[in-house]
N, C-alpha and C positions, 0 to 999 in steps of 0.2 A: 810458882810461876806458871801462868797460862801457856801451853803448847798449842800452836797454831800448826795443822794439819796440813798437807800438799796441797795446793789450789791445781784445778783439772788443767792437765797440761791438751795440748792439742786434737791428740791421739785419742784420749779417753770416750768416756762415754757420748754419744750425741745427745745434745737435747731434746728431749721428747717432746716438753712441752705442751703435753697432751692437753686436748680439747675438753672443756667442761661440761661437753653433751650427754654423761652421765653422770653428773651431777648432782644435788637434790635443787631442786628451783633456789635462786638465791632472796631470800626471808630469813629472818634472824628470827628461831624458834624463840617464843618468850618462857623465861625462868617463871618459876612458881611464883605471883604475885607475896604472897607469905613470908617465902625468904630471901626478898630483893630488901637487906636492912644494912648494907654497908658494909665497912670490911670486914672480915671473919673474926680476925685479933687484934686487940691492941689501937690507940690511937692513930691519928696521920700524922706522920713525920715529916716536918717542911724538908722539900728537895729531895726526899727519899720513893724512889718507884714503886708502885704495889704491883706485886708478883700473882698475878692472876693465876691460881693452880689448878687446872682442868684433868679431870679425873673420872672417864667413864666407868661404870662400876656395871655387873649382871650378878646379881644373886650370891653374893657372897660377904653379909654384912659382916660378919667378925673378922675378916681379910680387912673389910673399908678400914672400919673401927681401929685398928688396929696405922692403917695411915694417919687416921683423924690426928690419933694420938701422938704421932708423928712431928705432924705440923701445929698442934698446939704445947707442943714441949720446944715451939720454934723461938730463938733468943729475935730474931726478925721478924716483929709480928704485923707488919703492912703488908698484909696479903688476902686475895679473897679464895675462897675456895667455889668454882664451878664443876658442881655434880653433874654429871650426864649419867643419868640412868637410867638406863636401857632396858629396862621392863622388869625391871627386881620385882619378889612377889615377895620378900620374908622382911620386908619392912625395911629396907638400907636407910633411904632417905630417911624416915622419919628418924631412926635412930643417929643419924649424921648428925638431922638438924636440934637434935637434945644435946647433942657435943658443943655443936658449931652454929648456933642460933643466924649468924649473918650470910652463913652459905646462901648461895642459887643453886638451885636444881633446873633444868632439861631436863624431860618426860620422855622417854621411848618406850616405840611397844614391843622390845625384842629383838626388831629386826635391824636394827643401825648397826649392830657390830662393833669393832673397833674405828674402821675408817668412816662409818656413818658418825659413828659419836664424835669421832673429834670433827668432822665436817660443822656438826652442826653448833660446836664449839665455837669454831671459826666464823660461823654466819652470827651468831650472838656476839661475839667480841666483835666484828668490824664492823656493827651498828652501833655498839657503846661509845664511839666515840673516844677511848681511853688514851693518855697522853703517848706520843710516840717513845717515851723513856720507858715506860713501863714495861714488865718481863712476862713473858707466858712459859709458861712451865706445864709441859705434858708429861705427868706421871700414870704410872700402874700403881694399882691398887696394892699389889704385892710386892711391896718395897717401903724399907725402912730404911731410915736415916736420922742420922746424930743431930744435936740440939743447934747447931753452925752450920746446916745445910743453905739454908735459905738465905743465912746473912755472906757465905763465903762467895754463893754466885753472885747475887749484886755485887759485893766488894772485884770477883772476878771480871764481870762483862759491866764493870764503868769504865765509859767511854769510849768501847768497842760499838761496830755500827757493823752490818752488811755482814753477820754470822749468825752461826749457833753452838751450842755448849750443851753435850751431851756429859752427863755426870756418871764417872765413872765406876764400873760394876767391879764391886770387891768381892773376890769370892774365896779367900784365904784362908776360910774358915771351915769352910769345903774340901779344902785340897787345893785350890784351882790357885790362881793369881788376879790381876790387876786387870780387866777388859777396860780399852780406854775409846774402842771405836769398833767397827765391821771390814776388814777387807772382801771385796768381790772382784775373783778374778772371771773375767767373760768369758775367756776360754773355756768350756766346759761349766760354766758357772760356780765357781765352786765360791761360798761364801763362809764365811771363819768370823769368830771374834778375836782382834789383837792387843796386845797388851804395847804395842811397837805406834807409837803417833804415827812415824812416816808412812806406815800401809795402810792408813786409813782413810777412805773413799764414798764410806756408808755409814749414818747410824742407823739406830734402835728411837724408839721415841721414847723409853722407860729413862725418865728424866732429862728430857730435853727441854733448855733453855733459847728463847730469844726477844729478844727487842718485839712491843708490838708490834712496830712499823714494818719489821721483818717477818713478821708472823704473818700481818693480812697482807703482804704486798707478794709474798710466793703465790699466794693461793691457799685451796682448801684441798678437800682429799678427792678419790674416785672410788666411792662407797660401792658402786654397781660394778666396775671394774675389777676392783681389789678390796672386797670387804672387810678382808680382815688380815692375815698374813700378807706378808709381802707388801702391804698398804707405805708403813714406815718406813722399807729401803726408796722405795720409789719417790716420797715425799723427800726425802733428804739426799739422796743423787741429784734429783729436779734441783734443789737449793745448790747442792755443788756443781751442778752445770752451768748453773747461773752465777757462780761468779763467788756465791757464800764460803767464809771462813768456816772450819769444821773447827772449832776448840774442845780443848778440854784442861783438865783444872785438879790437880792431886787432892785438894783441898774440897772438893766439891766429888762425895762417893755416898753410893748408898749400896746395898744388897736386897736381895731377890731372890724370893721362892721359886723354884723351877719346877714344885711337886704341883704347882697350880694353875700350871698352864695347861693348852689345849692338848689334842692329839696328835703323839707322833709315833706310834706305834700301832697298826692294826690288827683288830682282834678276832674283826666276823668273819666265820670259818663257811659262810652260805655266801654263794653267787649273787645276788640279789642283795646280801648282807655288807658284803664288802664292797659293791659299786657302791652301794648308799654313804658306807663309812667314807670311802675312795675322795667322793667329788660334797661332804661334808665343809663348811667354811668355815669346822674345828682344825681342820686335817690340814699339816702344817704343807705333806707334800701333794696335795690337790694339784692334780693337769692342768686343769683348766684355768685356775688362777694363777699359776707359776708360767702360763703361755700370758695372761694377760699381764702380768710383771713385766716378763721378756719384751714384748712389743713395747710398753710405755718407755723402759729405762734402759734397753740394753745396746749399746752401739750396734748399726745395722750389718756389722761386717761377721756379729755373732751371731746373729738373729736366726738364723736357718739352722744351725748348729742348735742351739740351745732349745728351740721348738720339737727337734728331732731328738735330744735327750727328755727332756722334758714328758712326751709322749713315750717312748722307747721302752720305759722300765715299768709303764703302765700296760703296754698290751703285751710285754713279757712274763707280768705280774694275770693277766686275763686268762692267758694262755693256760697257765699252771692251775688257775683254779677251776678252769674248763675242763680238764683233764680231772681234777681232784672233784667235783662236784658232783654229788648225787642225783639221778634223776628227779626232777622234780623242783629244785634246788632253784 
């Protein structure tokens, strides 16, 4: 059974609603003329939605490959796959498209990031024209999932309108449990993944499910604002302030490499080395872009507080290496 999340009661978050003054100009980047040849797998099924899977990738084809493989062991094969690839040098696409002949590729040169890529996701899908039944699926590239992935979310979000459906992170193999959503408490910002539906107020985008019509009528991302961390809470608060159902779906899980993600551990022991690593937009806990979260998505009555922690543990963190730092340094 689909578990329907808390709809934002009064108190919660304000709508930001942010402005799309850093935006990328609104143009739907064109896919590679080459691999515009129709669905990825399998016939069209009358009445059945195709699941458009948008999938930015950076230089790490045997991660991709390893999705590809994924989604063509999918028992649900109306689906197209949109590559966004972000300036890979060791050949991703081309080995995709040897897997996945009907894929689209998006070209970047590096610097889209996560919230450029899926922007430019979004500027390509709400030019297509695609029917409003149809599902958009933002996955990571570092995530596998069972042969029933694809068929259980359609079967889960038919007839559902005005949501989204984040597929639940199983980590049981790890040690961990069942993640079915993100709690964020404002107070002090403290943000958790939970296994508990009712505390959940935030997702992840590492498989997230919705309706076209739901997907281009939010909006797109703030690639200049939040390039890449913190892009996803903000995208899907915005959806929960506005009113969107948070689901989720026991039937609908995949898992997730964590040895593959960015940086959250700093290593440069030089001045100079560690500002660079510090305000990097690998760096999960960057100032700069955890002040631009805050302002977009955090009710104003935190907003003073959370700018001041935010800041706080960085020129604590300055201090200490002032003191440790070599001349020269």
């Amino acid at each position: 059974m689909t578990d329907t999340l808390p709809t934002p009661q009064a108190g919660d978050a304000a709508a930001s609603n942010a402005s799309a003054r850093d935006r990328a100009a609104p143009q739907a980047p064109a896919a590679d003329a080459a691999s515009s040849q129709g669905l990825a797998a399998g016939p069209v099924a009358s009445g059945q939605p195709t699941v458009h899977v948008v999938l930015p990738v950076h230089g790490r084809k045997a991660v991709t490959l390893q999705f590809v493989r994924c989604l063509l062991a999918q028992t649900y094969t109306q689906y197209r796959l949109l590559l966004v690839d972000d300036g890979s040098t060791d050949g991703t696409a081309g080995a995709v498209r040897a897997l996945l002949p009907g894929c689209e590729v998006l070209t970047g040169d590096g610097q889209w990031w996560w919230a450029g890529s899926l922007h430019q996701a979004y500027l390509h899908l709400a030019a297509q024209d695609a029917p409003a039944d149809d599902l958009v699926l933002i996955c990571n590239d570092d995530t596998c999932f069972e042969a029933d992935f694809l068929a259980n979310a359609v079967a889960a979000l038919r007839g559902k309108q005005n949501c989204m459906m984040l597929a639940q992170l199983d980590e049981r193999a790890q040690g961990g449990g069942i993640e079915v959503g993100v709690h964020i408490a404002w107070r002090g910002m403290r943000i958790e993944g939970v296994s508990d539906p009712a505390r959940v107020n935030c997702f992840a985008t590492r498989g997230l499910f919705q309706r076209v019509d739901d997907f281009i009528s939010l909006g797109g991302f703030h690639p200049r604002m939040l390039p890449h961390y913190f892009s996803d809470y903000e995208y899907t608060i915005r959806a929960y302030q506005r009113g969107r159902k948070l689901l989720t779906d026991p039937s609908v899980r995949l898992t997730f490499n964590s040895e593959t993600t960015g940086t959250r551990v700093l290593k440069e022991t030089t001045l100079r080395g560690h500002l660079k690593e510090v305000f990097s937009k690998r760096y999960v806990g960057n100032p700069w872009y955890k002040s631009m979260f805050i302002l977009l998505a955090c009710p104003p009555l935190h907003v003073p507080g959370n700018l001041y922690l935010a800041w706080k543990y960085f020129f604590i963190d300055m201090g200490r290496m002032l003191r440790q730092a070599p001349a020269g340094s």
